[in-house]
Every structure is written in structure tokens, then in C-alpha cells.
Backbone of each chain as ProteinMPNN parsed JSONL, in Angstrom:
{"seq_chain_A": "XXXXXXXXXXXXXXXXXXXXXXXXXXXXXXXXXXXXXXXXXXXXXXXXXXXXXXXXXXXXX", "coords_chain_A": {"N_chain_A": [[0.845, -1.201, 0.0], [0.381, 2.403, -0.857], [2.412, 4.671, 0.445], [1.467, 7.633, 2.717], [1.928, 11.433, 2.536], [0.979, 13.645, 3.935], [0.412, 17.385, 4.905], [-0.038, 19.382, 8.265], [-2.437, 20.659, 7.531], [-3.56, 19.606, 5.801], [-4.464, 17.386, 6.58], [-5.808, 17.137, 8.951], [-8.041, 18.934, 7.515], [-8.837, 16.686, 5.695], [-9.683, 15.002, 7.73], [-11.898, 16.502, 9.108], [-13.555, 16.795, 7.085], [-14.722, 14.244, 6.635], [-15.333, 13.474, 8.933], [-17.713, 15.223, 9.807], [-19.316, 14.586, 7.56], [-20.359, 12.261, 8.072], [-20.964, 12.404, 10.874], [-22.917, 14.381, 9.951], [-24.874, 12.688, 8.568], [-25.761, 10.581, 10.315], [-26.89, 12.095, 12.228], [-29.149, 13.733, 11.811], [-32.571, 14.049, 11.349], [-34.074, 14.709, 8.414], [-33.094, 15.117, 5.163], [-31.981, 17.557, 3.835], [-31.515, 18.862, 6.848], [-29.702, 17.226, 7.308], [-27.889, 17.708, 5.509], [-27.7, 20.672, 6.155], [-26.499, 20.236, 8.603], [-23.969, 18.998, 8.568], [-22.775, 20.932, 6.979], [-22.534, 22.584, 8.772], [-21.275, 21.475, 10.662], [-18.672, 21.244, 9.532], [-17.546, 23.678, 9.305], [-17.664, 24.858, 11.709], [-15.248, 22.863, 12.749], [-13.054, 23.812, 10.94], [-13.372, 26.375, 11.823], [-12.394, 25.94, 14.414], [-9.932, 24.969, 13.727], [-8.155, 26.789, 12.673], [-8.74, 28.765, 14.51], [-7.213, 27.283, 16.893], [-4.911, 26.594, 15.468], [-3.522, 29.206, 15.211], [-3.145, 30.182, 17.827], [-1.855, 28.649, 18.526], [0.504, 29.543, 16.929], [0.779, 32.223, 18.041], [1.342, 31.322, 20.91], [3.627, 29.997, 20.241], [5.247, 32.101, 19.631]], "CA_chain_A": [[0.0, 0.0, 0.0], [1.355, 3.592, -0.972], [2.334, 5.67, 1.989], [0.486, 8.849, 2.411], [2.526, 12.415, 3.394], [0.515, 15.015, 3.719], [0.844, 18.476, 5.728], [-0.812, 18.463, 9.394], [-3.63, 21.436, 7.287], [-4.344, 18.801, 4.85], [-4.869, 15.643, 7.022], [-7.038, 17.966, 9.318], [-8.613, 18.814, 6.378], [-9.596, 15.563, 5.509], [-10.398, 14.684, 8.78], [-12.696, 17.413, 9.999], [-14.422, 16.602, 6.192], [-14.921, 12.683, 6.94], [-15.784, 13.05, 10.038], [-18.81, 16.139, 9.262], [-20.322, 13.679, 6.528], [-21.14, 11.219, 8.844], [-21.833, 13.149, 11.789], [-24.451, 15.034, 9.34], [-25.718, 11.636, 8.464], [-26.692, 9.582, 11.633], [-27.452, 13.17, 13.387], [-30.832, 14.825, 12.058], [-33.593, 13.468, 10.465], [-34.385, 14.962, 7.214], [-31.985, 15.12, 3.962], [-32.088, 18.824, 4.53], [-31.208, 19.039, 7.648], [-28.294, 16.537, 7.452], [-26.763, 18.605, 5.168], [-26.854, 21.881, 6.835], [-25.518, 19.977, 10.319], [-22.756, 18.098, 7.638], [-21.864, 22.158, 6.308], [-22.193, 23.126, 10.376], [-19.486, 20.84, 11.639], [-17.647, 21.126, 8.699], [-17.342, 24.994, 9.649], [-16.68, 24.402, 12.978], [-14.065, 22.105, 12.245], [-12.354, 24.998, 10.124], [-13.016, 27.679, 12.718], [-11.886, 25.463, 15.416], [-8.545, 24.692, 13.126], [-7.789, 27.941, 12.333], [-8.47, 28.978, 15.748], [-6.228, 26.226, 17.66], [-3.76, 26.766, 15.041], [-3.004, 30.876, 15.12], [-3.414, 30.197, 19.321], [-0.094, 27.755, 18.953], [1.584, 29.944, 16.404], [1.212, 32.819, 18.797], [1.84, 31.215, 21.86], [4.974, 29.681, 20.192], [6.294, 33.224, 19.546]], "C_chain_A": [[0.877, 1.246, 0.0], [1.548, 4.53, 0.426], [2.066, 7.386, 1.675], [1.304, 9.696, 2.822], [1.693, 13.132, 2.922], [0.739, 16.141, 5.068], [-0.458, 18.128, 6.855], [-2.168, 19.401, 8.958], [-4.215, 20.383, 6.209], [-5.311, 17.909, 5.542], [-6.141, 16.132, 8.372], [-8.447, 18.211, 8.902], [-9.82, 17.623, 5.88], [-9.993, 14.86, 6.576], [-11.69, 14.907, 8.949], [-14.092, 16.911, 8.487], [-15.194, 14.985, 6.198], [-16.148, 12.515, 7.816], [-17.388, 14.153, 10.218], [-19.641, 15.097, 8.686], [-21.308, 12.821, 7.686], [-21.839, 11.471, 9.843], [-23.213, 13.673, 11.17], [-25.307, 13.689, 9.248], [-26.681, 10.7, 9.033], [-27.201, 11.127, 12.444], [-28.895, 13.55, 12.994], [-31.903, 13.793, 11.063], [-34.022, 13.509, 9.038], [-32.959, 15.309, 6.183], [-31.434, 16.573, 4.14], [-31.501, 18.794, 5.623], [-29.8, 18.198, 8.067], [-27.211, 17.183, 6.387], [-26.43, 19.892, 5.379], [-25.98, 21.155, 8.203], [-24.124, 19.573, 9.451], [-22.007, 19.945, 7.72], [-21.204, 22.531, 7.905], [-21.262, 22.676, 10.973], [-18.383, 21.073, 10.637], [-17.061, 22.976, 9.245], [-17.026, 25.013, 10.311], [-15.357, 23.791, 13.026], [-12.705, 23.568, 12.027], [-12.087, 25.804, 11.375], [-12.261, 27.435, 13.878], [-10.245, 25.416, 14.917], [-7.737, 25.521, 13.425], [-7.543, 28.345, 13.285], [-6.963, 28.946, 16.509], [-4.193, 26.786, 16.916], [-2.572, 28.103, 15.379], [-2.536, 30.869, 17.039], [-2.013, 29.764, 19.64], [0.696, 28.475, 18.535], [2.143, 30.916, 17.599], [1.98, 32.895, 20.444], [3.877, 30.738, 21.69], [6.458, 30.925, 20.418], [7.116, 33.379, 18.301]], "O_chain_A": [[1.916, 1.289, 0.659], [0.675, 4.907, 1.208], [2.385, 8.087, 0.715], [1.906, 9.168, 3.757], [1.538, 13.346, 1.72], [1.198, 15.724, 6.132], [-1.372, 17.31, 6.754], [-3.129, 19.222, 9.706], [-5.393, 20.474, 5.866], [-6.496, 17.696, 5.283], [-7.163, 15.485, 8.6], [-9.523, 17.947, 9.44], [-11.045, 17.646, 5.757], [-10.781, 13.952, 6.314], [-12.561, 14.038, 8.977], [-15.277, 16.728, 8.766], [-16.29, 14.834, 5.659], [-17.232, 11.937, 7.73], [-18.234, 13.594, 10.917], [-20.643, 14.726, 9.297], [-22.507, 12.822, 7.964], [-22.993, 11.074, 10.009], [-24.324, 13.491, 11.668], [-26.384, 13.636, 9.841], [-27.75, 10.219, 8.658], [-28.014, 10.98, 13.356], [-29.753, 13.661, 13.869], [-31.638, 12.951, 10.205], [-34.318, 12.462, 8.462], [-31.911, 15.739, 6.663], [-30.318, 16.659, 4.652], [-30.336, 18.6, 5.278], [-29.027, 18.516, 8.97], [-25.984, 17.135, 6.476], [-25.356, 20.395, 5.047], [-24.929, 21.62, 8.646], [-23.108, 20.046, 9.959], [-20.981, 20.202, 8.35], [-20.029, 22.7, 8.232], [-20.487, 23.279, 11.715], [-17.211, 21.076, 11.012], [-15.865, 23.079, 9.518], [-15.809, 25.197, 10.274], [-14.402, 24.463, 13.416], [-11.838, 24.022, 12.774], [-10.986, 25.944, 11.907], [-11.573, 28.307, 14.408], [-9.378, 25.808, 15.699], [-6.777, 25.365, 14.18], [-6.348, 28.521, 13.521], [-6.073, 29.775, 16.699], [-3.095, 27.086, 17.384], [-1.373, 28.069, 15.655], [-1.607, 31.583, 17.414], [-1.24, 30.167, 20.509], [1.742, 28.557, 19.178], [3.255, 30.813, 18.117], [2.679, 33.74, 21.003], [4.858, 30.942, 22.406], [7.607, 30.918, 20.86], [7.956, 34.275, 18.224]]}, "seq_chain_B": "XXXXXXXXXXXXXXXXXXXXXXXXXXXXXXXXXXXXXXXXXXXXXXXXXXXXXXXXXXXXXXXXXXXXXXXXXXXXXXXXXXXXXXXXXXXXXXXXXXXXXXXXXXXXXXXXXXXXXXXXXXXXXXXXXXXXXXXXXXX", "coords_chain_B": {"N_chain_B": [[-57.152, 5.634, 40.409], [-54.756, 6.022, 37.669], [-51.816, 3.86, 37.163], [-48.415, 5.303, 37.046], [-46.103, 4.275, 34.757], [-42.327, 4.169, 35.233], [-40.904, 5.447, 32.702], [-37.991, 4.583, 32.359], [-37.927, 2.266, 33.403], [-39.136, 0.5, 31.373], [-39.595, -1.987, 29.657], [-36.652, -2.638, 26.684], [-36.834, -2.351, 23.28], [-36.987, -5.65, 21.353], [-34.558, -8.02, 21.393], [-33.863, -9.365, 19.12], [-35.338, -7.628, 16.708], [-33.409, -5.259, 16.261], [-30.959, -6.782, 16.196], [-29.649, -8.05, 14.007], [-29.265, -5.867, 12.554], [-27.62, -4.208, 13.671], [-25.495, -5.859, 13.81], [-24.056, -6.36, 11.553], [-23.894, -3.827, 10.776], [-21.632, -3.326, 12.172], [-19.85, -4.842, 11.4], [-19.616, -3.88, 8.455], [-19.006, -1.485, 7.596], [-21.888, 0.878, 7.388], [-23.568, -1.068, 6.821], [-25.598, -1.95, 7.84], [-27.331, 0.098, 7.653], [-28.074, -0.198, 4.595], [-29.591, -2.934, 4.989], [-31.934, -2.1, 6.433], [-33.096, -0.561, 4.11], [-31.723, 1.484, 4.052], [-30.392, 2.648, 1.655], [-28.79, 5.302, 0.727], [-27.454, 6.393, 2.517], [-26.199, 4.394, 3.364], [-24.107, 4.317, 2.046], [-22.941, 6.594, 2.347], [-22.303, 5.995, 4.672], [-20.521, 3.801, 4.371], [-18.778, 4.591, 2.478], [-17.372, 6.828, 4.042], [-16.501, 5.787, 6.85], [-14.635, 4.032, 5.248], [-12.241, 5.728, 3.583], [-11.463, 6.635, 5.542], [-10.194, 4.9, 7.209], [-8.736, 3.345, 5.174], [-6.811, 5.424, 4.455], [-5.679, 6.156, 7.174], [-4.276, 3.9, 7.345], [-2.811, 3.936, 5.034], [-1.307, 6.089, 6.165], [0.599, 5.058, 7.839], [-0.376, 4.074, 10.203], [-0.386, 2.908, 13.881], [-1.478, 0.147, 15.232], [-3.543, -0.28, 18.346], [-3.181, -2.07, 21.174], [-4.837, -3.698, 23.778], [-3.403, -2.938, 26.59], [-1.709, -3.676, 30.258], [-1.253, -1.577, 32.99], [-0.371, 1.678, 33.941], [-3.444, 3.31, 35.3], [-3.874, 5.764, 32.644], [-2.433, 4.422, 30.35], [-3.87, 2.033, 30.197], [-6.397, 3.031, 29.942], [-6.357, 4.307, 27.531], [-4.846, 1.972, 25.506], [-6.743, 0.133, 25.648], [-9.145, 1.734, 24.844], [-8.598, 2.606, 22.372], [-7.983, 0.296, 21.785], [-10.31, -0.997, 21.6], [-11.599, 1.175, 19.576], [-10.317, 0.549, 17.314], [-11.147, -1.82, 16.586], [-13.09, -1.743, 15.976], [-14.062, -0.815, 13.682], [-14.999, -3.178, 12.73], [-14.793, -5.617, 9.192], [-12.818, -4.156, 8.086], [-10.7, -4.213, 10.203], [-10.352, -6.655, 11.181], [-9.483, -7.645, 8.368], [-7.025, -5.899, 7.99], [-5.699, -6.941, 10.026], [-5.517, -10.134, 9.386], [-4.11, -9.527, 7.137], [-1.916, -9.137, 8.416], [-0.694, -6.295, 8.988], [0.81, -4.402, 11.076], [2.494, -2.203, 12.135], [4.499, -0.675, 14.312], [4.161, 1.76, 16.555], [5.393, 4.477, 15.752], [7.51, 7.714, 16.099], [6.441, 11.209, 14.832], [4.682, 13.188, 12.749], [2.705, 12.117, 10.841], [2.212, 9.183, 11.388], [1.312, 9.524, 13.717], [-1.163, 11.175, 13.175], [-2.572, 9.098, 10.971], [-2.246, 6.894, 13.252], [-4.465, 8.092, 14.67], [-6.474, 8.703, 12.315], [-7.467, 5.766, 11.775], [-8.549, 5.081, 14.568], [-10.409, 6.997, 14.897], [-12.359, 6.129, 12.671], [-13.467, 3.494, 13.444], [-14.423, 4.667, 15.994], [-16.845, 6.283, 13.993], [-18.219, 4.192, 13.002], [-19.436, 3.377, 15.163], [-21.485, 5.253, 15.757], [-22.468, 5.216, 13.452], [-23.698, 2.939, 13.702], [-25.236, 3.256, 16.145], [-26.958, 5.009, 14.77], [-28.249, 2.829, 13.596], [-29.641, 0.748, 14.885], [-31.231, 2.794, 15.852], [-33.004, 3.342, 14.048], [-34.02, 0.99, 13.353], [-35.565, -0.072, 15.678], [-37.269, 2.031, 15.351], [-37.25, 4.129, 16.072], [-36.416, 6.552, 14.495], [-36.575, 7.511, 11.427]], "CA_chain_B": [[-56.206, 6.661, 39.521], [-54.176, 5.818, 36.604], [-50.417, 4.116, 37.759], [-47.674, 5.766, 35.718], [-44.735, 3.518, 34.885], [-40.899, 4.511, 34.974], [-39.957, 4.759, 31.198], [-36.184, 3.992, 32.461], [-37.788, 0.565, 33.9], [-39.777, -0.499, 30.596], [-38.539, -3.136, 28.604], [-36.677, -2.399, 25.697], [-37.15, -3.366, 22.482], [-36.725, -6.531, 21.433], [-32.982, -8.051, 20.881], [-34.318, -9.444, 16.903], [-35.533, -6.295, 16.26], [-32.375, -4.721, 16.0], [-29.118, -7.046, 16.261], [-28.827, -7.645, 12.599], [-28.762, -4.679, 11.716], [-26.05, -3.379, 14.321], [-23.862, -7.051, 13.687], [-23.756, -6.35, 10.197], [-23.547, -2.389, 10.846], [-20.376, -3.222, 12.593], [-19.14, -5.74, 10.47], [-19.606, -3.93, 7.207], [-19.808, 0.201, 7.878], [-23.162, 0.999, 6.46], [-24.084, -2.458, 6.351], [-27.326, -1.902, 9.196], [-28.35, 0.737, 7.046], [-28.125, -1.281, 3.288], [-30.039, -4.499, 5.974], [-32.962, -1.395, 6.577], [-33.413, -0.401, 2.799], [-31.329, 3.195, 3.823], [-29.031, 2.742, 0.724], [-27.969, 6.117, -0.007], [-27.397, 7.106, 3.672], [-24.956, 3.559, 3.998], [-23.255, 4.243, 0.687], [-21.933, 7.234, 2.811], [-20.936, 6.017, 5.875], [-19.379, 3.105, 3.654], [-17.29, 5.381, 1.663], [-16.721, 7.766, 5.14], [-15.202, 4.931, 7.63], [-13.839, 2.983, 4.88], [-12.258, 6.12, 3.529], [-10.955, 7.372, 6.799], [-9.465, 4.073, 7.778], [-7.29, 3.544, 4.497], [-5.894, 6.565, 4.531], [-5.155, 5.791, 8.67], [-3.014, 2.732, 6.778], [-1.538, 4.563, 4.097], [-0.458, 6.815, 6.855], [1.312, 4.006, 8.427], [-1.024, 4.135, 11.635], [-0.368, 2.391, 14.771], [-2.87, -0.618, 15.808], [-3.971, -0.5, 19.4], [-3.494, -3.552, 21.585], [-4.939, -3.989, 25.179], [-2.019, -3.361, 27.696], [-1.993, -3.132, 31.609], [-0.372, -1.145, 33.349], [-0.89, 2.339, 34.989], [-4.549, 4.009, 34.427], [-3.908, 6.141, 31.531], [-2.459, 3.209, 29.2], [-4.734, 0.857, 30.33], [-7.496, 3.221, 29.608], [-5.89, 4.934, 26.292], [-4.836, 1.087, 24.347], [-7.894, -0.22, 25.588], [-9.567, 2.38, 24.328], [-7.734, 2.745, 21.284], [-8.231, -1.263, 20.931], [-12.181, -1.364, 21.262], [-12.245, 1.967, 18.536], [-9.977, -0.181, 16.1], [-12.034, -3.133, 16.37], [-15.261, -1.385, 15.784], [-13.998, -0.65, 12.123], [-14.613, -4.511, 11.403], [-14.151, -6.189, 8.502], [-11.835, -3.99, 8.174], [-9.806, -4.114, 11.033], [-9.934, -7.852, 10.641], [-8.439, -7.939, 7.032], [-5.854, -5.764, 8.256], [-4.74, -7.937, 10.642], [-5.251, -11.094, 8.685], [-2.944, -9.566, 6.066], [-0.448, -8.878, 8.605], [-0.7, -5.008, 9.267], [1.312, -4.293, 11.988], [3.191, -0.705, 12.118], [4.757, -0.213, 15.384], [4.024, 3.186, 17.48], [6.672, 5.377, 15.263], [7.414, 9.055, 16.586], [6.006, 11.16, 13.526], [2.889, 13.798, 13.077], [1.798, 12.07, 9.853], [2.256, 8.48, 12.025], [0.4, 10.057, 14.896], [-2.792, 11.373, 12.677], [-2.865, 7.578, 10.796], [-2.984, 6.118, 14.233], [-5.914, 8.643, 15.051], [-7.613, 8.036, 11.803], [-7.714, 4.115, 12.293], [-9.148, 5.053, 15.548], [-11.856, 7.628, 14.328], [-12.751, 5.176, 11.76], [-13.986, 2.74, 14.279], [-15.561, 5.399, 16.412], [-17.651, 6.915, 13.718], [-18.971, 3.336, 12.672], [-19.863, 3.004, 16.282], [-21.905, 6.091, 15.189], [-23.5, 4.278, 12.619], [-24.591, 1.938, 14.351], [-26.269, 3.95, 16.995], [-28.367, 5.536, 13.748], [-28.853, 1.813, 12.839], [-30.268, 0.604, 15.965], [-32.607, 3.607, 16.171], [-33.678, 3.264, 12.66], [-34.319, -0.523, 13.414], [-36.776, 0.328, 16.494], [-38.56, 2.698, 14.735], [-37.23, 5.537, 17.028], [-35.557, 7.197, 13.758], [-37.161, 6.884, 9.908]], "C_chain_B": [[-55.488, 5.462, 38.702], [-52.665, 5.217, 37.07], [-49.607, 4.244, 36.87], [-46.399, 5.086, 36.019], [-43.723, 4.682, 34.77], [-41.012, 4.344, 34.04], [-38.872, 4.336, 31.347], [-36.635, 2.486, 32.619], [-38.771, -0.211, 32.812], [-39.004, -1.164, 29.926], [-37.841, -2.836, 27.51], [-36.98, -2.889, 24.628], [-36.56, -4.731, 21.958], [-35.586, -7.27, 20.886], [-33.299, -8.536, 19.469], [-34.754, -8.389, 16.398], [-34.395, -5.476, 15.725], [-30.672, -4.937, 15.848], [-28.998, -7.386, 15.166], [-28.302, -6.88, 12.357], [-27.684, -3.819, 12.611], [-25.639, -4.624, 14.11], [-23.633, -6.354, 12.251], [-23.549, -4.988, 9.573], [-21.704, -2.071, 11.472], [-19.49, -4.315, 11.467], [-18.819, -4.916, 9.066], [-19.564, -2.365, 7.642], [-20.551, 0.373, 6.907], [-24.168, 0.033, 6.519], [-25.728, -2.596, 6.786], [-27.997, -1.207, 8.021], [-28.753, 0.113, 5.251], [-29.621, -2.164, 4.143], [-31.649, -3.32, 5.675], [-33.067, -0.37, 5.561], [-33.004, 1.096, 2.619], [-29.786, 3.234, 2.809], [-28.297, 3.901, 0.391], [-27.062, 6.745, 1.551], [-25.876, 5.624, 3.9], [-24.694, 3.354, 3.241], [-22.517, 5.546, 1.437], [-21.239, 7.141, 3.928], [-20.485, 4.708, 5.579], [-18.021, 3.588, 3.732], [-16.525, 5.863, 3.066], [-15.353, 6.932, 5.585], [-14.247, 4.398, 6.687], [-12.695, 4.12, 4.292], [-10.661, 6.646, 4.406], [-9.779, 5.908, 7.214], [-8.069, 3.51, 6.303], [-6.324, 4.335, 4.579], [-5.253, 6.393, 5.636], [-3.697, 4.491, 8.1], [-2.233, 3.262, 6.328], [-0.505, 5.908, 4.954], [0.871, 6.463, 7.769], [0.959, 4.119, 10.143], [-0.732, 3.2, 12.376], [-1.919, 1.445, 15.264], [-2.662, -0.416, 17.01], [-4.046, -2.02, 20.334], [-3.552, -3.419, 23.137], [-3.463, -4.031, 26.22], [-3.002, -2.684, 28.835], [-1.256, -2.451, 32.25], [-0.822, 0.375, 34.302], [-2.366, 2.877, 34.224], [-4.764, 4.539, 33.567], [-3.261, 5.439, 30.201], [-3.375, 2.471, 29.224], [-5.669, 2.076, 29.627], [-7.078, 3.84, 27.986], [-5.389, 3.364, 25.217], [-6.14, 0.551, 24.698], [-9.214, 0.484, 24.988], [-9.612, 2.704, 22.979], [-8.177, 1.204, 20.837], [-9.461, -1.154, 20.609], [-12.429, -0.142, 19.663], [-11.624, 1.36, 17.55], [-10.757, -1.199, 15.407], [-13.33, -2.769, 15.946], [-15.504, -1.229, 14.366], [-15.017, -2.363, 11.692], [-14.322, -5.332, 10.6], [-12.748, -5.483, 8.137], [-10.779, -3.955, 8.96], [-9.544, -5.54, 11.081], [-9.437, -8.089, 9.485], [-7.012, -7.162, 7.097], [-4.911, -6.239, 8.961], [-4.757, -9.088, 10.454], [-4.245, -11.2, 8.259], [-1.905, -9.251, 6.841], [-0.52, -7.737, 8.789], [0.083, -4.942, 10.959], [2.166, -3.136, 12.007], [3.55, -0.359, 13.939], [4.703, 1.647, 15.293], [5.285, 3.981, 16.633], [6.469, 6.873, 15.351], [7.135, 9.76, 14.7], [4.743, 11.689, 13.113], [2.622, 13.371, 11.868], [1.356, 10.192, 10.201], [0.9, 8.894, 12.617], [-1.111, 9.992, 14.473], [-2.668, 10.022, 11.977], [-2.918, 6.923, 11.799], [-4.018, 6.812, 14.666], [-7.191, 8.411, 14.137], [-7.967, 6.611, 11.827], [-8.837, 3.968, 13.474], [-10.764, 5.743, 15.444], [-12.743, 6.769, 13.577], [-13.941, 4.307, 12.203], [-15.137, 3.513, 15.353], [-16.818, 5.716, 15.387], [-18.504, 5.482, 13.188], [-19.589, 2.865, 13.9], [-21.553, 4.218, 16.244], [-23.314, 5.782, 14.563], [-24.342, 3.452, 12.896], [-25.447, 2.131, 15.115], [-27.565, 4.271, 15.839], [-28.979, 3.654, 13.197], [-29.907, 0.949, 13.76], [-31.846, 1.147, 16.089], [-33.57, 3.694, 15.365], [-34.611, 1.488, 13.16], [-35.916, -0.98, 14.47], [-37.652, 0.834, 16.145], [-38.643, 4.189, 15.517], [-36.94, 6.782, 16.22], [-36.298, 6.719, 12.209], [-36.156, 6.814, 9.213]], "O_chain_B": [[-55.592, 4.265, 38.97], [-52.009, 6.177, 37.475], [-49.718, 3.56, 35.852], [-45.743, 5.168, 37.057], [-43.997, 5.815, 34.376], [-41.269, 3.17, 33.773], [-38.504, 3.569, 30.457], [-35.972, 1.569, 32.133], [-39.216, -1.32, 33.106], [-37.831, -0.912, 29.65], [-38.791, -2.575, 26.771], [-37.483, -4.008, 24.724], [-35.373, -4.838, 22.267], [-35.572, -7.178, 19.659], [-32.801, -7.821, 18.6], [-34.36, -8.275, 15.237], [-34.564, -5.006, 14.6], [-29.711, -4.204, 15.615], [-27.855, -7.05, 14.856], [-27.13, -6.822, 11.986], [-27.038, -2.873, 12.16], [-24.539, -4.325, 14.575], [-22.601, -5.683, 12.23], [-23.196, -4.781, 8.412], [-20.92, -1.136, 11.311], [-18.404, -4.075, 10.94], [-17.776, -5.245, 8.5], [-20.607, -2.17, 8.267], [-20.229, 0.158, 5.739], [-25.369, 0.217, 6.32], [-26.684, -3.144, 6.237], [-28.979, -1.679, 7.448], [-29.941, 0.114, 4.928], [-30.726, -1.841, 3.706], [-32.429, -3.672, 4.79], [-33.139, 0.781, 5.991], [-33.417, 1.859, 1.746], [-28.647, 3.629, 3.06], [-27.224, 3.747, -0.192], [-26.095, 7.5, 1.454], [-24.811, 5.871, 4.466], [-24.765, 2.149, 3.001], [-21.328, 5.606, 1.123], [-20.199, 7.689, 4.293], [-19.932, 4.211, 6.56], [-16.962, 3.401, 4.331], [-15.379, 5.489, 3.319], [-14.163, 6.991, 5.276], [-13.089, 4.241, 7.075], [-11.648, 3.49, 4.44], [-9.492, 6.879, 4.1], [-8.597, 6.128, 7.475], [-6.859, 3.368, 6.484], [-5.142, 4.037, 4.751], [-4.037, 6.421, 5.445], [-2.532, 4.399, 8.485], [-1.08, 3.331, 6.754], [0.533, 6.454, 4.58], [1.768, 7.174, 8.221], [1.772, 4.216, 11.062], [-0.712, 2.174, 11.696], [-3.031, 1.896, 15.54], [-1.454, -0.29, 17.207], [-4.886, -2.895, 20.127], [-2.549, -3.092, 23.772], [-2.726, -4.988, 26.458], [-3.997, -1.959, 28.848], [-0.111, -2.842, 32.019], [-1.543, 0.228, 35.289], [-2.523, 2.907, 33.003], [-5.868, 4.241, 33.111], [-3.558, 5.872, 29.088], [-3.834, 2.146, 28.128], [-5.582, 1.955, 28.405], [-8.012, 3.582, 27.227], [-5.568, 3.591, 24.02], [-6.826, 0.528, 23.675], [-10.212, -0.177, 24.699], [-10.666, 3.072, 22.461], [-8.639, 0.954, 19.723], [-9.808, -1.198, 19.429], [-13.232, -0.459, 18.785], [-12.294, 1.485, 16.525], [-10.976, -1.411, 14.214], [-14.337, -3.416, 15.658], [-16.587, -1.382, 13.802], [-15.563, -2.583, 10.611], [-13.456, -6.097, 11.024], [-11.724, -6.133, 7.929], [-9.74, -3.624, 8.389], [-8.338, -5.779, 11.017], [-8.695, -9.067, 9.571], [-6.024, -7.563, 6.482], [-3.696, -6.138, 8.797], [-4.021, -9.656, 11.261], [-3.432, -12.107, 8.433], [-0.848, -9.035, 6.248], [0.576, -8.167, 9.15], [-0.386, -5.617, 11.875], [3.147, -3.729, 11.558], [2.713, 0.207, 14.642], [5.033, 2.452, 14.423], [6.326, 3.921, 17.288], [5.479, 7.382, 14.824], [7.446, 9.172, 13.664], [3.755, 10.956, 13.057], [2.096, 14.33, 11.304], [0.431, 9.709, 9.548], [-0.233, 8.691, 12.181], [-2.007, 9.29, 14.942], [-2.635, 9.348, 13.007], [-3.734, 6.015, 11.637], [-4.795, 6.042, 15.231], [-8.333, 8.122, 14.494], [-9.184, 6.469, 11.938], [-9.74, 3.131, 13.49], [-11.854, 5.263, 15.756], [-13.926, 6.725, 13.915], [-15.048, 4.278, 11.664], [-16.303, 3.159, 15.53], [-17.913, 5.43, 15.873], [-19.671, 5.768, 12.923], [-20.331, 1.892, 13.763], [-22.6, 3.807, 16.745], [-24.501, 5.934, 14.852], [-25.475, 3.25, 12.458], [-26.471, 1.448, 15.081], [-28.741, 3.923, 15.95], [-29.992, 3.445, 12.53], [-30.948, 0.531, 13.254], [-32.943, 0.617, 16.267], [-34.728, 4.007, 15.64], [-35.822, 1.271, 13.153], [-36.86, -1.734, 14.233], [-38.8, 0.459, 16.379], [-39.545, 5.023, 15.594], [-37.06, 7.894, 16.733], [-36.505, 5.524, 12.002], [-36.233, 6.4, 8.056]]}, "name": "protein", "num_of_chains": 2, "seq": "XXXXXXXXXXXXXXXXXXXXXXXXXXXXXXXXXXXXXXXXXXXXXXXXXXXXXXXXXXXXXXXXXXXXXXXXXXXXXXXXXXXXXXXXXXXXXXXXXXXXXXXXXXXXXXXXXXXXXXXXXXXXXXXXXXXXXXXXXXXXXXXXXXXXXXXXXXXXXXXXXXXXXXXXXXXXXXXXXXXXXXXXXXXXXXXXXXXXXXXX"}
């Protein structure tokens, strides 16, 4: 099997997007509504990233 | 007067009612929902876990194996073991074929042993929606 490198904004990335889908899926009831909760975590995700990320750069200095 | 039961102390529903479709929700991700005619809904948490857990390989992820020792190993491989195992068939064909990747220091290591682990959680996931679907608690 090929070995994967990707950067830690990619694999995040494809995390936070994986893991949204499905969450949207088993979470709400209607088709509709599983794909705004799917966009909603997926946003979160992001804002949380972004967040976390700028929080380390600055604390790093 | 009227006597009003505990809902915590009624029976639940009935174990045929719903263990197909979580064995074969864990066995297969999606599989519960395919079993309860929700094909387009377990064509995505197919693709998702299955998805999530290659990539955890091709990352060269760390399997999880039950150790004892002080409280936060014990509870972190045990933890780590039960969310590997929850993948399934897949976590059984990977260790059929031999998959074995020791713990290697390494943040693209690290996230492949987390997706392996997510993998298994979110089909645990699945299965909850397959369950509830199966009762009739969920359409």
C-alpha cells in the first residue's frame, strides 16, 4: 500500500471533512437538515482549526 | 387513579428487532443501514469509515493492543483497541494480512494512528443511527 505524506492542514482537512459527513448523516432526520448539520461541523471544524492553530503559532512566539 | 410507569424501567425493544442490523452495521460500515433499505445514507458512511481508515493505513497508523499497566495506558490502548475493532471487517483484514506498524514518533504516524481510531468510532456512530432506525425511534 502507498504511503500517504501530507501536511498536518491537509490531514485535518480531511479529517474534519470525513468526520462532518457522517456526523451530518446519523445526526438529524431529514436530507435537509443533514446537510446543513454536515456544512455546520464542517465549519466548525475549520473555525476550530484555524483557531487552535493561530493560538499555537502565537503562543509559540 | 391511573399508575404511571418509569420509562427507564420499561422493557426495551426486542434483541431481533435490532441485532442484525447493528452485527452487520459493525461488520460492514453501512451495512445496518443497506439491511434497513437506507441505501444512499450507507453508501456514505461506507465510503466515510472505509475512507478514513485507508488513509489511517496509508499513513502508516499504529494498531492499538490492550495493555496493563498504569490508568492512563490501560485506559488509552484499551480504548484505542475497542475503537480499532469497531472498524470490522476492516480491522480484521488488516490484521489477517499482517498489518502491523509499530508506534513510530512522527505527526503524519500520529494522525494515521488517530484516523484508524476515528474510523472505528464513527462506525460506532452508525450503528447507533442503525439501531434507532431498526426500532422505529428514527425513519
Amino acid at each position: 500500500m502507498p504511503k500517504m505524506n501530507l501536511s498536518h492542514f491537509e490531514t485535518a482537512l480531511l479529517f474534519a471533512l470525513i468526520t462532518s459527513i457522517v456526523l451530518g448523516v446519523v445526526t438529524k432526520r431529514t436530507d435537509r437538515d443533514r446537510l446543513l448539520y454536515g456544512v455546520y461541523t464542517f465549519v466548525c471544524f475549520l473555525i476550530a482549526l484555524f483557531s487552535i492553530g493561530w493560538a499555537m503559532r502565537l503562543g509559540h512566539g | 387513579m391511573a399508575k404511571q410507569t418509569d420509562p427507564r424501567q420499561q422493557p426495551g425493544p426486542p434483541v431481533g428487532q435490532w441485532l442484525s442490523a447493528v452485527a452487520l452495521g459493525w461488520l460492514i460500515p453501512g451495512g445496518g443501514h443497506f439491511l434497513l433499505k437506507r441505501t444512499g445514507r450507507g453508501m456514505l458512511l461506507l465510503a466515510s469509515v472505509t475512507v478514513m481508515f485507508i488513509f489511517g493505513l496509508m499513513m502508516r497508523g499504529a494498531m492499538f493492543h490492550p495493555e496493563s499497566g498504569d490508568l492512563l495506558t490501560t485506559l488509552i490502548n484499551t480504548g484505542g483497541f475497542v475503537g480499532d475493532v469497531c472498524s470490522g471487517l476492516l480491522y480484521l483484514l488488516s490484521a489477517w494480512f499482517g498489518y502491523n506498524t509499530p508506534d513510530m514518533p512522527g505527526a503524519v504516524h500520529d494522525y494515521g494512528t488517530k484516523f484508524l481510531v476515528t474510523a472505528g468510532l464513527l462506525n460506532i456512530l452508525a450503528m447507533v443511527d442503525a439501531y434507532e432506525i431498526a426500532i422505529g425511534r428514527k425513519d
